[in-house]
PLY file of the C-alpha trace (Angstrom):
ply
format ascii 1.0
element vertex 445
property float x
property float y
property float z
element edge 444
property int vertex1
property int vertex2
end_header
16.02 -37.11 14.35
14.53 -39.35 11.78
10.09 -39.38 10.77
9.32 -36.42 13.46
6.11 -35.49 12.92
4.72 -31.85 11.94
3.40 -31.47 15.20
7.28 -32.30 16.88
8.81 -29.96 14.33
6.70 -27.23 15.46
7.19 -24.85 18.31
4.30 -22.29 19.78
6.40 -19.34 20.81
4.35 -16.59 22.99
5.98 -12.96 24.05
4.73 -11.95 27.28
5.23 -8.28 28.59
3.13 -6.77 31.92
0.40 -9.32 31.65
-0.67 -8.63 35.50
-0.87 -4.84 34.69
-2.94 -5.37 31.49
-5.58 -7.82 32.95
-4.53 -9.02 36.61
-3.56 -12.23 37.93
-6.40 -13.74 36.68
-5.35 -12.62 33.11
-1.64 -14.20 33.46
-3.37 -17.19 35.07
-5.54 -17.95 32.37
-2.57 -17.38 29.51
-0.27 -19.94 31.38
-3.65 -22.61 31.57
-3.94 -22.10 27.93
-0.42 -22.98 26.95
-0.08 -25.34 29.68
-2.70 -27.24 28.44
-1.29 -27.41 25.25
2.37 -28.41 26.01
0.42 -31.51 28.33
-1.11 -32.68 24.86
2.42 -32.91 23.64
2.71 -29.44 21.60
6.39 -27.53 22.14
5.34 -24.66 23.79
7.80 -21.77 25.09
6.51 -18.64 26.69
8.92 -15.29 27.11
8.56 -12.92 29.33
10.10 -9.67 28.13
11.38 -8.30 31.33
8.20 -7.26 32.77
8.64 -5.03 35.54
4.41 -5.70 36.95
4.99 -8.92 38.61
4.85 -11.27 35.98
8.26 -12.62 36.17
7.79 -13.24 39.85
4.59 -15.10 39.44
6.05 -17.30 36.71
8.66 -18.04 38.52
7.00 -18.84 41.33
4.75 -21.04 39.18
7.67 -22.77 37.76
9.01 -23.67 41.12
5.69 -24.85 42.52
4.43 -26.93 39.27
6.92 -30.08 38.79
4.70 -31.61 36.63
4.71 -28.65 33.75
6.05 -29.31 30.83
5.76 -25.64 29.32
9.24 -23.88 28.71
9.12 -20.62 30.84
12.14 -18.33 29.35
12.78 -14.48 30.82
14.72 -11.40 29.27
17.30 -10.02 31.27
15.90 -6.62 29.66
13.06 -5.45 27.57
13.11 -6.81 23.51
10.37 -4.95 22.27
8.79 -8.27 21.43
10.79 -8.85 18.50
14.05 -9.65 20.62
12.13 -11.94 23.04
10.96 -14.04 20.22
14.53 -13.80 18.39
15.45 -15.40 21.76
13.69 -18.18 21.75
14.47 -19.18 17.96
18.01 -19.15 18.66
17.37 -21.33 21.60
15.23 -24.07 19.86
15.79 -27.65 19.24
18.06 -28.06 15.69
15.17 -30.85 15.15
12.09 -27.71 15.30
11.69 -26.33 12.01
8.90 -24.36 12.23
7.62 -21.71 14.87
3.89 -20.84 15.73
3.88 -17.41 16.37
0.94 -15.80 19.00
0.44 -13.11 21.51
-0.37 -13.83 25.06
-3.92 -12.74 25.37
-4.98 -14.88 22.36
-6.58 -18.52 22.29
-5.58 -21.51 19.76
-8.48 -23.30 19.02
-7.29 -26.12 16.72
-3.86 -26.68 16.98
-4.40 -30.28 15.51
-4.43 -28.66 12.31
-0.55 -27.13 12.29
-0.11 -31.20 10.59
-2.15 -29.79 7.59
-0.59 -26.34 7.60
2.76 -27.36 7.47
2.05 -29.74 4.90
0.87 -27.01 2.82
4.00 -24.21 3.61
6.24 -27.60 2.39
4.35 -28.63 -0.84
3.82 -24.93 -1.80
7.30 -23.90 -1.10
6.24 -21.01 1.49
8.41 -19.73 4.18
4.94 -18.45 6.30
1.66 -18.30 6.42
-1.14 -16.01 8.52
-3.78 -17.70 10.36
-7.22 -16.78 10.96
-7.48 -14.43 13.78
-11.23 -13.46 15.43
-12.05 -10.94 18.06
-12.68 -13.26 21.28
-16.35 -13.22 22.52
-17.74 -10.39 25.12
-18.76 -12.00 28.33
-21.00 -11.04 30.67
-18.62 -11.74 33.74
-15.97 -9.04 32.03
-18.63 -6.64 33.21
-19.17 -7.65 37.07
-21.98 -9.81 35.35
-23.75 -6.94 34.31
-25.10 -5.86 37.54
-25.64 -2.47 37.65
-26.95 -0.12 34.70
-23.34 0.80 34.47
-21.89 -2.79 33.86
-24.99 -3.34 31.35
-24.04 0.08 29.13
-20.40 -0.28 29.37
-21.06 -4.59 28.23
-23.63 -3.21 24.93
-20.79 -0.87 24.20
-18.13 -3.62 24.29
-19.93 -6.06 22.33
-20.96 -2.87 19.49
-16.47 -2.54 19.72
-16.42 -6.20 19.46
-18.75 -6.13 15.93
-16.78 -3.38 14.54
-13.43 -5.25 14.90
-14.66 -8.34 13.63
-16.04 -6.63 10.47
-12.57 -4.83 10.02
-10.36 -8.20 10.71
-12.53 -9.90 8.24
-11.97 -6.69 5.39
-8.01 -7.83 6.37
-8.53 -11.71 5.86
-10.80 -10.82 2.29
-7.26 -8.83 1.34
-4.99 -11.62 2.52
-7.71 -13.91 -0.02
-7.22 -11.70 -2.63
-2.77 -11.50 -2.18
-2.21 -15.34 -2.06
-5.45 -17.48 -3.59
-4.75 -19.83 -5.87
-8.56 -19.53 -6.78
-8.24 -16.42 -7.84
-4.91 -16.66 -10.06
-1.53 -16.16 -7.35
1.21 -18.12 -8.94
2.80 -19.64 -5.21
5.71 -18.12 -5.63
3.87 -14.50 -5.86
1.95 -14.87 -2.94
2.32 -12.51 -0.42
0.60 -10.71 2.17
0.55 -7.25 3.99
1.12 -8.61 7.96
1.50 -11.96 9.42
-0.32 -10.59 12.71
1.15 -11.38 16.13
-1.68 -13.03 17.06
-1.48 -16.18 14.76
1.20 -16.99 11.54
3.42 -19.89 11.17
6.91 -19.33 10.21
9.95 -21.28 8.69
12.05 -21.16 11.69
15.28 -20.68 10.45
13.73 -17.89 7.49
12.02 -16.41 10.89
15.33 -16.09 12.49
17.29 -14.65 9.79
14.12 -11.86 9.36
14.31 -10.79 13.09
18.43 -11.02 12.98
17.79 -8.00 10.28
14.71 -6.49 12.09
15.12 -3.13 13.59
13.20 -3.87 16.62
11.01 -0.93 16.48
7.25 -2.53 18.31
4.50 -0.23 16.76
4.93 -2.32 13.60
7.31 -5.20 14.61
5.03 -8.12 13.01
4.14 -5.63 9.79
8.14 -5.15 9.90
9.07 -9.48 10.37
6.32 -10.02 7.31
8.65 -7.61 5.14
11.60 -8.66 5.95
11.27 -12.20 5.03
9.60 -11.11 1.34
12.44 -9.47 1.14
14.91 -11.93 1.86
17.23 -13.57 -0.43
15.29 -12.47 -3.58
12.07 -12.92 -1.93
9.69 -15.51 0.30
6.29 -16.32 -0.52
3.71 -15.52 1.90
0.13 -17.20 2.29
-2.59 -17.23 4.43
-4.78 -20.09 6.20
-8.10 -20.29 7.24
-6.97 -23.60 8.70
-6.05 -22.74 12.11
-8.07 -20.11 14.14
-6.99 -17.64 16.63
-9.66 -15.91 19.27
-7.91 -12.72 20.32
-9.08 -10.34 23.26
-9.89 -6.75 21.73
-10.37 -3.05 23.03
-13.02 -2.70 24.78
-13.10 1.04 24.90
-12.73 4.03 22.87
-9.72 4.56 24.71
-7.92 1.22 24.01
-9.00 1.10 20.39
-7.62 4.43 19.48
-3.97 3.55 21.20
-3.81 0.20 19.83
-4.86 1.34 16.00
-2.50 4.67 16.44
0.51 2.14 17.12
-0.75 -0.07 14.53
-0.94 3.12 11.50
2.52 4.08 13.28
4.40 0.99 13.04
2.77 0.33 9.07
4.52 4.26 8.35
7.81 3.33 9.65
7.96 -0.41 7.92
7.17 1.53 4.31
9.82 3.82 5.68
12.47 0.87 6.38
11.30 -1.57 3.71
10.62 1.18 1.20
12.99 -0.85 -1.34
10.64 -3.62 -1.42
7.43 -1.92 -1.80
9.10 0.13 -4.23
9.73 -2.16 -6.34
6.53 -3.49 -5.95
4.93 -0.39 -7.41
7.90 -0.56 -9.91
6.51 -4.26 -11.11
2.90 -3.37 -11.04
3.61 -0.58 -13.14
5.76 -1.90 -16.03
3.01 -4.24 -16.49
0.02 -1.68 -16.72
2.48 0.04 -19.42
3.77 -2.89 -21.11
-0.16 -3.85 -20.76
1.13 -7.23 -19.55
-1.47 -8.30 -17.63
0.60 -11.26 -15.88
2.99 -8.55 -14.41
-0.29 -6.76 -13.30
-1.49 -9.67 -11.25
1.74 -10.62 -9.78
2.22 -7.30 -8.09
-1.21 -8.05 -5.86
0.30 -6.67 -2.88
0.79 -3.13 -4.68
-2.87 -3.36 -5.05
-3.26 -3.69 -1.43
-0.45 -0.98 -0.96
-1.92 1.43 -3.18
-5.76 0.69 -1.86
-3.96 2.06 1.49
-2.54 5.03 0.23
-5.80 5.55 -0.72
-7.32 5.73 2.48
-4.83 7.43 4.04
-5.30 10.34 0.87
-9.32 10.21 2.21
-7.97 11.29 5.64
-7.13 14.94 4.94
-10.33 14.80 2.62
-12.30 13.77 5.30
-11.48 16.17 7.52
-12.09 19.15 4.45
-15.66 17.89 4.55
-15.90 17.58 7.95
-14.85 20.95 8.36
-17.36 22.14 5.68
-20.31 20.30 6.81
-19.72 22.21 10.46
-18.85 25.43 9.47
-20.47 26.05 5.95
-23.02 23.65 6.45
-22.34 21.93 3.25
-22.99 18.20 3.73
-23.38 17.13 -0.04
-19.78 15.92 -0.24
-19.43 14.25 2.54
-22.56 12.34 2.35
-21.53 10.88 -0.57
-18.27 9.84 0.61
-20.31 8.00 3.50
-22.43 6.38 1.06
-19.59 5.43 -1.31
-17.72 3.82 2.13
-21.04 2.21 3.21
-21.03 0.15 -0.65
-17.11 -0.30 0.10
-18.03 -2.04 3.58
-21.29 -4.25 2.00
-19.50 -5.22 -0.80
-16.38 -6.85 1.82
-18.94 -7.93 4.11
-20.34 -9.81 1.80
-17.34 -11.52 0.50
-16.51 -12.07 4.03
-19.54 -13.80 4.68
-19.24 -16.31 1.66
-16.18 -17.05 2.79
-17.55 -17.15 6.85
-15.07 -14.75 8.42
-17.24 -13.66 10.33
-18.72 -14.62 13.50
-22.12 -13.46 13.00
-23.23 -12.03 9.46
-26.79 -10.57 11.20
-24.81 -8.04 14.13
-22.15 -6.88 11.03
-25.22 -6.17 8.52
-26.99 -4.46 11.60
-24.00 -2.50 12.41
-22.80 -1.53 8.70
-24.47 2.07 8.76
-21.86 2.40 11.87
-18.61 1.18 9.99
-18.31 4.67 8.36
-18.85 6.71 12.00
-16.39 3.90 13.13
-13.97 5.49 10.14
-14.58 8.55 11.49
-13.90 8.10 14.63
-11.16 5.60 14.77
-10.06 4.73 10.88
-9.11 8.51 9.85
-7.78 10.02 13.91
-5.34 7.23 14.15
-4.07 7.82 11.16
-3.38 11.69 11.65
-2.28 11.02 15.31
0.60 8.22 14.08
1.34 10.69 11.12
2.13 13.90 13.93
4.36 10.94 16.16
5.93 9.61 12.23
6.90 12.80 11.53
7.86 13.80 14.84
10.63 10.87 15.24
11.19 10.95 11.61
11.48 14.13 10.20
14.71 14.92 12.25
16.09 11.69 11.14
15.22 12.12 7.19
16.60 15.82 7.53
19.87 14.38 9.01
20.32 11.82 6.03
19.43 14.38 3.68
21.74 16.78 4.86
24.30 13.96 5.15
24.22 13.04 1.29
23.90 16.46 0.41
27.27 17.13 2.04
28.59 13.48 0.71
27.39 14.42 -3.01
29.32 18.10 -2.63
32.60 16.74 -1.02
32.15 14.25 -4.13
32.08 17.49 -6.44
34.57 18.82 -5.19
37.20 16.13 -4.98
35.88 15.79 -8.44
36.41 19.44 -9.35
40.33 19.23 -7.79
40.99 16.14 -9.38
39.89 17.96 -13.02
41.45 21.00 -12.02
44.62 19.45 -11.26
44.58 17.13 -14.32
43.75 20.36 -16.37
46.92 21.63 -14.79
49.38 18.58 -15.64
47.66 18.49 -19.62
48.73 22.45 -19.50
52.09 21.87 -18.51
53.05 18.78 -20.62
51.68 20.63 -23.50
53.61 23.71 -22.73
56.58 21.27 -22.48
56.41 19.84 -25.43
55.09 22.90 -27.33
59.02 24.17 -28.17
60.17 20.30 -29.62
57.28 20.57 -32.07
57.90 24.08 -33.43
61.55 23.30 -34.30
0 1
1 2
2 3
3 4
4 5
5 6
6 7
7 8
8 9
9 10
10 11
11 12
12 13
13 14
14 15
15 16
16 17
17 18
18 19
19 20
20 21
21 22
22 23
23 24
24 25
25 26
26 27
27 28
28 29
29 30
30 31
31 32
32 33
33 34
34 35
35 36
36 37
37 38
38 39
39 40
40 41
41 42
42 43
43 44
44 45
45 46
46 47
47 48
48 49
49 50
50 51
51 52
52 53
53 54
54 55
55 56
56 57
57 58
58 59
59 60
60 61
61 62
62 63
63 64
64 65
65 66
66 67
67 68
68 69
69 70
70 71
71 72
72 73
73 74
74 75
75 76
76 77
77 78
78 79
79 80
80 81
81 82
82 83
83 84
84 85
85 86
86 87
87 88
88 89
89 90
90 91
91 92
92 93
93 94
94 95
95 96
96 97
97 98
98 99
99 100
100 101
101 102
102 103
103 104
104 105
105 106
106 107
107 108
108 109
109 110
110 111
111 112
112 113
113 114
114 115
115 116
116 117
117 118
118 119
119 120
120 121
121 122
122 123
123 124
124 125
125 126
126 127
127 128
128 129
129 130
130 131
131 132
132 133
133 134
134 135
135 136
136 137
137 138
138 139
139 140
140 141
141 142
142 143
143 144
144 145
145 146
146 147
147 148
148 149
149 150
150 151
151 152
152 153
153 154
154 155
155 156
156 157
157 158
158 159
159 160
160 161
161 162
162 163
163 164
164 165
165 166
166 167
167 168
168 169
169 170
170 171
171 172
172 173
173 174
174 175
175 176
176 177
177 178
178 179
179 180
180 181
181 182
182 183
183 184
184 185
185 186
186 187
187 188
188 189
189 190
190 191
191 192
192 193
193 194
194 195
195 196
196 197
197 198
198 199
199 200
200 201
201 202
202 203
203 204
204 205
205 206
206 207
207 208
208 209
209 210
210 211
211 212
212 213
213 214
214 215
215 216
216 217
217 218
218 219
219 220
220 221
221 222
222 223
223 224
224 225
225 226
226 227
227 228
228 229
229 230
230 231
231 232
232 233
233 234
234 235
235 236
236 237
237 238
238 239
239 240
240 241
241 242
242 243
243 244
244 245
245 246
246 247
247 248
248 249
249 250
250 251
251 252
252 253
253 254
254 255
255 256
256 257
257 258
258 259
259 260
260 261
261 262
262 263
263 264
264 265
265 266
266 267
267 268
268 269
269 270
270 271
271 272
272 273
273 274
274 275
275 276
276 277
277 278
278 279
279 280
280 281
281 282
282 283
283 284
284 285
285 286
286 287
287 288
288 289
289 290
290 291
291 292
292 293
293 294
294 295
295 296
296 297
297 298
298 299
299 300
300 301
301 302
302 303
303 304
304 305
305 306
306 307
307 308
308 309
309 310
310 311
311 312
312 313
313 314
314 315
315 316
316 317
317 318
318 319
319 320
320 321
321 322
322 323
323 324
324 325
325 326
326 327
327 328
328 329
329 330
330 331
331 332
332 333
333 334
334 335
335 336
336 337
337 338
338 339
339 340
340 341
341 342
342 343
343 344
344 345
345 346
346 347
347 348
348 349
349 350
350 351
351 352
352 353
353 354
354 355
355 356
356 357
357 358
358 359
359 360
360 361
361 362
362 363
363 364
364 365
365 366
366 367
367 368
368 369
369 370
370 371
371 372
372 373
373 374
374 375
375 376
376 377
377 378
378 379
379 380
380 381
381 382
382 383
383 384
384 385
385 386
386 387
387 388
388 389
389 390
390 391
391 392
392 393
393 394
394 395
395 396
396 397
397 398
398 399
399 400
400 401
401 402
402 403
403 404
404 405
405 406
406 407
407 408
408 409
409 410
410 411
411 412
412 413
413 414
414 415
415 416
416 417
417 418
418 419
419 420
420 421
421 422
422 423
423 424
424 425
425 426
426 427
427 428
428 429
429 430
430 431
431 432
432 433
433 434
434 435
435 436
436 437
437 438
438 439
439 440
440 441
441 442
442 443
443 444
């Protein structure tokens, strides 16, 4: 099919699993309004349901039988695909004439999909085979919270909206990172851009790169988009990676202490086990940035930007067991010195990113994320560093067995080697021994 434009070429793909037990009818209602909006303006939009067992599949069914007029594509898994199957699914299933897919989860809102034109123009002229978008915590509202009726509903709503700061502050630290991995401004060759996570919420793939990455994918969830972003670096020698400010994405986040801490635990979880599985390619990574701080070839130094990212992270998680040292000093020992100045030093970390943030307006309002900066490092402490040491205890607990298995596997593989090495030697030593002896008597005559 001849002169489609971007727009035809495109499909928005959304995963949907329990919607009904997450946030109601009313929260599966207004998903399918969203996207069925969008598919009336003439986007292709297909929405999965990945075998919920809540009700969803019965109430899109039931939608789908009661709504000729709907042009959205309603697909269902015949059993749960972890995400990552459900949105192999629909690739596979696409249009030969739909080259790229608009990735984005079910509780988050496109807010200028007129812009995909412009994106795809620049994947195409740049030679990328993705790009992030620009994802935003959604707003708190008031009616989230029984309209704030009782003193209850008005603590629980200033709580929210504090949760709601916090999480914009650290998606815009992300974007500043995904800035610093794949600007041209700031010296990325495009063939050496490349970024840490193409988030659920909002990326853009190649569709046919996209379905060779999840073909390969292990279809583990905690880190199934950090996984999909790997993959496809790692493809074939390696795709580039950007990110766009282009398109925006307003995304529904915890709300409570309780939500945040499960979502960021699977997050920290799913980034251990995709440097676990893709350990090649960050490896050599490392590898690159490191011949060129010994070569002191400074090209070679800049290329390797997401090794700066990598190691930045290692770096945190190092400040975890610190943190909880000091911790433990300050409340038994009483000595605070220590870790007063590693809350001042993270208090300059977070001005310094909220400022670049807000040059570059990530952020939805620069006057609640200077008010709540003095909070970002409690918000390290009690969300940044937990999560990390509660995915660490479940990494090692599924891991460790797994990594002593392999171990003990090419232990045993290296020893039979030795020894079918040591009987082949032994055996030739035996045959050189026995010619020589042979011939020993013809020579002495």
């Amino acid at each position: 099919m001849a002169n489609l434009s971007n727009i035809e070429r495109t499909a928005i793909v959304t995963p949907m699993y329990q919607r009904i037990a997450q946030n109601g009818v009313q929260g599966i209602s207004k998903t399918v309004k969203r996207l069925e909006k969008l598919a009336q303006e003439g986007y292709n939009v297909y929405l999965i349901d990945d075998f919920s067992t809540d009700g969803s599949q019965e109430w899109l069914k039931y939608y789908q039988e009661n709504n000729a007029q709907s042009k959205l594509n309603i697909m269902f898994m015949t059993e749960n695909g972890k995400k990552v199957k459900a949105i192999e699914k629909v690739v596979k299933n696409l249009p030969n004439y739909i080259d790229y897919v608009l990735s984005t989860d079910d509780d988050t809102a496109l807010k200028n999909p007129e812009n995909i034109t412009s994106v795809i123009d620049m994947l195409e002229e740049n030679g990328h085979a993705g790009t992030a978008l620009k994802v935003i915590p959604s707003e708190i509202k008031r009616a989230d919270f029984n309209n704030t009726v009782t003193l209850r509903d008005k603590i629980k709503y200033r709580i929210a909206q504090v949760y709601q700061v916090l999480q914009d502050v650290d998606y815009a630290h992300s974007r500043v990172w995904a800035g610093y991995t794949t600007s041209e401004k700031l010296g990325v060759e495009k063939q050496d851009s490349k970024i840490r996570c193409v988030a659920g919420a909002g990326g853009i793939f190649n569709r046919w790169v996209l379905q060779e990455a999840l073909s390969l994918h292990t279809g583990k969830h905690n880190g199934d988009d950090f996984e999909t972003t790997a993959k496809i670096m790692h493809l074939d020698g390696g795709y580039s990676v950007t990110y766009s400010d282009k398109i925006t994405f307003e995304t529904e986040v915890p709300t409570s202490y309780k939500l945040l801490f499960k979502q960021r635990t699977r997050w920290e979880l799913g980034a251990l086990e995709t440097y676990l599985e893709e350990r090649k390619f960050y490896g050599n990574q490392f590898l690159g940035l490191l011949d060129g701080v010994f070569r002191d070839h400074p090209n070679e130094v800049g290329k390797h930007r997401l090794a700066h990212t990598t190691a930045y992270e290692a770096y945190v998680w190092g400040l975890t067991p610190a943190f909880v040292y000091l911790t433990y000093d300050a409340l038994v020992n009483n000595n605070t010195e220590s870790l007063e100045q590693l809350a001042v030093f993270d208090t300059v970390y977070n001005f310094v990113m909220l400022g670049l943030a807000a040059k570059k307006k990530e952020l939805r309002s620069v006057k609640k994320s200077l008010a709540l900066l003095p909070a970002m490092f409690a918000y390290r402490a009690l969300v940044t560093f937990p999560t990390k040491i509660n995915a660490f205890q479940k990494f090692s607990r599924n891991e460790t067995p797994k990594l002593a298995k392999t171990l003990v596997d090419k232990v045993t593989e290296a020893t039979d080697k030795l020894l079918e090495l040591e009987h082949n030697s032994n055996k030739y030593l035996n045959d050189l021994i026995f010619t020589v002896s042979s011939v020993t008597p013809f020579l002495t005559i």
